[in-house]
N, C-alpha and C positions, 0 to 999 in steps of 0.2 A: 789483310795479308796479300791478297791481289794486286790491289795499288800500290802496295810497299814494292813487292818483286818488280812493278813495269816500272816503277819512278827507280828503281836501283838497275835496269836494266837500257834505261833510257839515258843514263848515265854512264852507261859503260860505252855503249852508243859512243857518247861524244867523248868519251875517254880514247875509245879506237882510233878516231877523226884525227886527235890531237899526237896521235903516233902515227899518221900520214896512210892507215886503213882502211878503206873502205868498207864498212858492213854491210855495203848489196850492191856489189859487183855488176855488170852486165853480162856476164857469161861464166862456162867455166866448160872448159875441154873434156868430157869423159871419156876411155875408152873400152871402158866395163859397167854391167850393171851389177847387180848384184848376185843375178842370175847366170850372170854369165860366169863371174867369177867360182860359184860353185861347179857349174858346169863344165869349168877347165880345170878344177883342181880339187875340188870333194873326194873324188878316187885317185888321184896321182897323188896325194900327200898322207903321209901318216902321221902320227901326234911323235910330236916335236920334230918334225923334219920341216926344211926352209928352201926356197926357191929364190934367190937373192936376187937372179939374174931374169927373173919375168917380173916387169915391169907393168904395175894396173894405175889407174886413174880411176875413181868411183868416189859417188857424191850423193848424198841422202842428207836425212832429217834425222839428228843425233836424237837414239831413242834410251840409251841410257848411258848411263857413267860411273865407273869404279877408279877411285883416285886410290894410287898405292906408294906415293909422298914420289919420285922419281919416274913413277911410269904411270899410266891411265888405260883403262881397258874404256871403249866405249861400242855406241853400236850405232850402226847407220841403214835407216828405212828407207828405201825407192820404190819405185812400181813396184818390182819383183818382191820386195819383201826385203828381210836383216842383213848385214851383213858384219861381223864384228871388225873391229880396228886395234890396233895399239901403238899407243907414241910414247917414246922414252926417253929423256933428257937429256941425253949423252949420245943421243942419234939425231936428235934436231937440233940441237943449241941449246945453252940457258934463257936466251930474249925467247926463241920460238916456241919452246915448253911453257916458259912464263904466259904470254897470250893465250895459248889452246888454256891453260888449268884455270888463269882468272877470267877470260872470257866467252871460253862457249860453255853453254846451258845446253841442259836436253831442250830439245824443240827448235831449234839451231840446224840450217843447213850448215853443211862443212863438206868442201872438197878435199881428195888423201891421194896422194901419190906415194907408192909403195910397193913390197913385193908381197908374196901370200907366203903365208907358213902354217901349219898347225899349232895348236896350242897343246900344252902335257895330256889334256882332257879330250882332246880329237877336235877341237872346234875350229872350224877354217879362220882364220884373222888376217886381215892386212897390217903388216910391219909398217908402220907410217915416215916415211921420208922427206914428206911436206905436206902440208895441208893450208886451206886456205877457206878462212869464214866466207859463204857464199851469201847467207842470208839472216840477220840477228831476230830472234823473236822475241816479242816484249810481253807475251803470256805465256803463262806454264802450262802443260800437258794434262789433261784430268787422269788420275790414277794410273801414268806410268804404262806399264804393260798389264797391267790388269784390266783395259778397254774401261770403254764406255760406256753405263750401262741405263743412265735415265732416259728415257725415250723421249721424254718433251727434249731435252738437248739436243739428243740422236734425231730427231725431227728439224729443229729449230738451227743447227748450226752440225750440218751433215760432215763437213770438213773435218770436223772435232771425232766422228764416227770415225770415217776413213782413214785419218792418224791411228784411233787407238784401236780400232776392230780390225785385225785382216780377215776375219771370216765376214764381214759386211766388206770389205772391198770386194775380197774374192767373187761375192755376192753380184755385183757392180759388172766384175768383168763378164762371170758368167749369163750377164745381161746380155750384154753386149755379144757375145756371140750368138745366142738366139735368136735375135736379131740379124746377124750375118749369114744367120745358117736358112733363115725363112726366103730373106734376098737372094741367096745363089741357090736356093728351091723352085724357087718360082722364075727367078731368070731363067735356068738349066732347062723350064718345061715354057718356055717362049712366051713369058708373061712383061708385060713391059710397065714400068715405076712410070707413075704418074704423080703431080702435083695440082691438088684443086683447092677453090678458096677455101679460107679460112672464116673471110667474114661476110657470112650471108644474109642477105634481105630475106628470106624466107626460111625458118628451118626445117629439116624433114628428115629421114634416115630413120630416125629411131623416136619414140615416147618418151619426151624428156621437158625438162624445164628449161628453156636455154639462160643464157648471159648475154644482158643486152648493153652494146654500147654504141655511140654516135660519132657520126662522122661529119665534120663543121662543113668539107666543102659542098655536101648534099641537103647538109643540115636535114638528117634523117638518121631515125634508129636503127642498128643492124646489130647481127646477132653472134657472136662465136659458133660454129657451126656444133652440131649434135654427132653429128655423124656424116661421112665423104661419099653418102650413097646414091643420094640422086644427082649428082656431081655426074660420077664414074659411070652411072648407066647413060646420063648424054652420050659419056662417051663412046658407048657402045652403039647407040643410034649413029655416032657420026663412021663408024666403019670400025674403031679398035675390036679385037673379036678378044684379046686376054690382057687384061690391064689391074695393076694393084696400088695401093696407095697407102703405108704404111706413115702413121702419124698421131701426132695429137688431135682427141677431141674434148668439149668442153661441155659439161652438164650441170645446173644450180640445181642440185641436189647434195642430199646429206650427205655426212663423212663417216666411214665404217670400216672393219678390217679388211672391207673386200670394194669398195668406193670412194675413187677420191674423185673430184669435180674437175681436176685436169686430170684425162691419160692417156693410152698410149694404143690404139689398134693397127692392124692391118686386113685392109677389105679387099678382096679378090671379085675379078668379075670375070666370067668366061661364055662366051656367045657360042650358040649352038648346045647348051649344058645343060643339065636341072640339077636338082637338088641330090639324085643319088650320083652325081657324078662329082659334087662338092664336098658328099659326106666321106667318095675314096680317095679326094684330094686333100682333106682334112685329117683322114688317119694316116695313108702315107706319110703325111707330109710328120706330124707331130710325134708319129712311131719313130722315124727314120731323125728324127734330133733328138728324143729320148734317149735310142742307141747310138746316137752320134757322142753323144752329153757322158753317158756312164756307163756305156758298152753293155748295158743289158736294159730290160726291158719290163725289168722290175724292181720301184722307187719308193723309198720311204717317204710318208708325209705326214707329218704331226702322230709318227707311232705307227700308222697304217703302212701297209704296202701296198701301193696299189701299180697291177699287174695292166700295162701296155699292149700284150700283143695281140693281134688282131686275129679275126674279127674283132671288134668292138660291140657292145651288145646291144640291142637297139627292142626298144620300147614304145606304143604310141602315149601320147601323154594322155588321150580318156581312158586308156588302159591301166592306168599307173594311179590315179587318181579316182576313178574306180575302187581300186583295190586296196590306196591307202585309207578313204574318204567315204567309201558304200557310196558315190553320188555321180551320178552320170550327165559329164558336163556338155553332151549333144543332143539328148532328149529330155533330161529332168528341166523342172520347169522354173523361172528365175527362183519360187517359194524356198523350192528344196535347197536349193544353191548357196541361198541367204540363211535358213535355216542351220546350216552343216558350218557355214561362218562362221556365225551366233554361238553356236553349239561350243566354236572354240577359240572364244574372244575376240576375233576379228572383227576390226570394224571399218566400214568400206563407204567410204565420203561418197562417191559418185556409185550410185547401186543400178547402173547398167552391167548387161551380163557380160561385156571383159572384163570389166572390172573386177567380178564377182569371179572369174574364170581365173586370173593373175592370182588373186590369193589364196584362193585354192589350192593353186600349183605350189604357192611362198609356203603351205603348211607341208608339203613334201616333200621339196625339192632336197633337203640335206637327207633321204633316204636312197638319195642313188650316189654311190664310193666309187668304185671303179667308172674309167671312161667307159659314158654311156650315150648314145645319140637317142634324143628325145625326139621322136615325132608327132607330125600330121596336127599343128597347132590350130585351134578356131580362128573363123576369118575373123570373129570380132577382134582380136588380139595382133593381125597380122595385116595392116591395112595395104603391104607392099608386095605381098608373096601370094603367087598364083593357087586359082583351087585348086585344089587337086583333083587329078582325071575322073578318079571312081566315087568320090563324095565329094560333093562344092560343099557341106559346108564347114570343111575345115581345107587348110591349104597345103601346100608340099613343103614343111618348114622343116628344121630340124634344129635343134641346141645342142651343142657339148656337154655335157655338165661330168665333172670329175669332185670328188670330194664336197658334192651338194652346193657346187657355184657354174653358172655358168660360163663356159670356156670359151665357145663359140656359138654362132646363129648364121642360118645359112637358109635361101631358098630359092625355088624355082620362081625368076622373079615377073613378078605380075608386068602382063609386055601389052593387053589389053586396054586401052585408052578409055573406052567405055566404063569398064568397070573400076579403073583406077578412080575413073570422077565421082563413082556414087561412093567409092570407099572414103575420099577426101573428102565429098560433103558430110559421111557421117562423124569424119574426126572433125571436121567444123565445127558440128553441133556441139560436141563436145565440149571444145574449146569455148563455144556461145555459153554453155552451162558451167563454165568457171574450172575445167580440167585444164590447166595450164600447158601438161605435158603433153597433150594430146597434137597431131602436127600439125602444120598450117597446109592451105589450098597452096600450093604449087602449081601454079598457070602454066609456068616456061614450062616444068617438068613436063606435064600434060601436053602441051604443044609439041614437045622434043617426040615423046610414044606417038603422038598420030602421026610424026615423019616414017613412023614404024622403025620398035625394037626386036631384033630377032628373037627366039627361044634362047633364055640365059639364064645359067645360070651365079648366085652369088654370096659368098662367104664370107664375118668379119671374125676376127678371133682377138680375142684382149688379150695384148700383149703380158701387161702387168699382172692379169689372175694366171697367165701360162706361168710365167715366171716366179711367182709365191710358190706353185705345185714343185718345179723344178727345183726349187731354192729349197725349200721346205719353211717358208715363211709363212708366218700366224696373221701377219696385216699386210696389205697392200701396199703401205705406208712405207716397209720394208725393204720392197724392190722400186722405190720412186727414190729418184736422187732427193730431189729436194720438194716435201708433200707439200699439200696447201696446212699452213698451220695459221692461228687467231696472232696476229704481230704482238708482239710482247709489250707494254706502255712506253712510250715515248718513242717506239723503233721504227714509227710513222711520222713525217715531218710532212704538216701539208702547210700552204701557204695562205 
């Protein structure tokens, strides 16, 4: 049925040609969107009244069509969204009727020049006075206005979503502002955008698996970077004192509703700072686009509300784990640790006590709903963040976590050269014992701190889990334009 419509569509194609038409024009003059049109005439018109003498120009993607033998209702989708049309035989001519009825399809750009009027029903239409095919499409739309709804498609072929979902566009935009809103946050408070590599000989920032690829003229391995953090704290050795770096980062690990291996963070770095002065930078900041976002400060998410204003409530994580777990992750001894795992299926490849500390946390973490700042994490867990003043042996860290995922990660960051090197050698060992994730020795890094780094402090926040909260999205996969998905067969052509 598919190939029947694009082989009779690809035929019309050259039917156009042969009436001296172009089906994909280079331009086309607008001088309304869709939005604006309602915006100028929604209230100024009542059903059946006509505006003859305002003259619009407006151009979308024909999303349906009622043919009524002499006239045609159809409907035209742009950025802004619908906007209805109608052209009538005896207003454009017999040839130009003829074209619009045998040749355009829903899925068809089409440019309309015309006036607005309402319809008997109240519905705004543009009167069509000329139109012109902008763009011929040779597939048909899935399900009309009834959207999108398979997700492997919705994944695989995101274009096909944003046709037929306005609520996944809308989704999109309201990305996209988030994003706008975090950049004039942090410009406004004299933070300055930076850009660091991408592909690193060493990687560091965060516990992860990298992706590793080659570079012919070194003829050497290098890696997609994990995380922009030992980047950015150079940069704080070299004199920037407030610097951020909003961007993609890259991690070969699994895929889940809250993990995809390409995404999207922004790391803040502020000299002279620690950790409690990240965690008021972090609520200001997320409160005040909250309320920017819905004018209140209390948000649906998957059925929940959960309640923004501040304070924020703040827990340390052996307190929490304690209380969910009877098991005490700074003095119980690795037995008990392993035991309380065991007890609830876990099973822990590498049985050093982070490790055994991390799953721990993985059996509770979806019992904190509302934003909550998670503190004072073990230094075995935190190989980059300073100890803390009143106990070394856990450090001045802190998580976000909303809705039992982590939002953000933040700490006073370890500025001691010394201890940096015994921290690296024990993620060495790690890495010796077959923990992949574990970071590598960073020499430069090492080198840059003994130039001395000031007291800083630093915050990354994921972008993409902000934005599912916001969204009210179930998978990550959701707010990523286009996720990583397995290529379909044959939709890899290698040589």
């Amino acid at each position: 049925m598919a190939d029947s419509i694009r082989q009779r569509r690809i035929q019309e194609i050259e039917e156009l040609r042969k009436l001296g038409i172009d089906p994909y024009p280079y331009r086309y003059e607008r001088t309304h969107s869709s939005r604006d049109v309602h915006n100028a005439f929604d209230d100024v018109l009542k059903a059946g009244e006509v505006l003859e003498n305002e003259k619009v120009s407006i151009a979308g993607r024909v999303m349906a069509l009622r043919k009524h033998g002499k006239s045609i209702f159809f409907v035209l989708q742009d950025a802004y969204g619908p906007i209805q049309a109608y052209i009538r035989r005896n207003a454009v001519g017999e040839d130009k009727f003829r074209i619009f009825d045998r040749y355009v399809n829903i899925g068809d750009h089409v440019g309309v020049q015309g006036f607005p009027f309402k319809s008997k029903t109240g519905e705004l239409t543009i009167f069509t006075e000329n139109f012109e095919i902008l763009c011929k499409s040779l597939r048909t739309l899935p399900e009309k206005w009834h959207g999108l709804k398979d997700k492997e498609i919705i994944y695989r072929q995101r274009y096909l979503d944003l046709i037929s979902n306005r609520e996944s566009f809308e989704r999109f935009i309201l990305r996209s502002k988030v994003i706008r809103f975090i950049r004039e946050f942090l410009d406004a408070r004299g933070f300055i955008e930076v850009e660091t590599p991408i592909l690193h000989s060493v990687t560091g920032g965060a516990n992860a698996r990298p992706f590793i690829t080659h570079i012919n003229v070194f003829d050497m391995d290098l890696y997609l970077r994990i995380a922009p953090e030992l980047h950015l704290k150079r940069l704080i050795v070299g004199g920037f004192e407030k610097v951020y770096e909003l961007g993609k980062n890259f991690r070969n690990e699994g895929i889940s509703y809250k993990h995809n291996p390409e995404f999207t963070s922004v790391e803040i770095y502020q000299a002279y700072a620690d950790y409690t002065d990240m965690m008021e930078l972090t609520e200001e900041m997320i409160v005040s686009l909250v309320q920017e976002i819905f004018g209140t400060l209390k948000v649906k998410y998957q059925n929940v509300e959960l309640d923004f204003t501040p304070p924020w409530r703040r827990i340390r994580m052996r307190d929490f784990i304690m209380e969910r777990l009877n098991v005490d992750i700074l003095e119980d001894p690795d037995e008990k640790l392993m035991e309380v795992l065991e007890d609830n299926g876990v099973e822990v490849e590498f049985r050093d006590r982070g490790h055994m500390i991390e799953k721990l946390w993985d059996l509770v973490e979806d019992g904190l709903t509302a934003p909550t700042f998670l503190l004072d994490h073990p230094v075995e867990i935190s190989p980059l963040a300073k100890r803390h003043r009143e106990d070394p042996r856990v450090t001045e860290r802190f998580e976000l976590i909303i809705f039992g995922r982590e939002i953000a990660n933040a700490f006073s960051e370890l500025n001691d050269p010394l201890d940096q090197f015994e921290r690296f050698k024990k993620q060495q060992a790690l890495r010796e014992a077959g923990d992949e994730e574990a970071q590598m020795f960073d020499r430069d890094f090492l080198r840059a701190l003994e130039y001395g780094m000031p007291p800083t402090g630093g915050l990354g926040i994921g972008i993409d889990r902000l934005v599912m909260i916001l969204t009210d999205s179930q998978s990550i996969r959701d707010v990523i334009l286009f996720p990583l998905v397995r290529p379909e067969p044959g939709e890899v052509v290698r040589e």
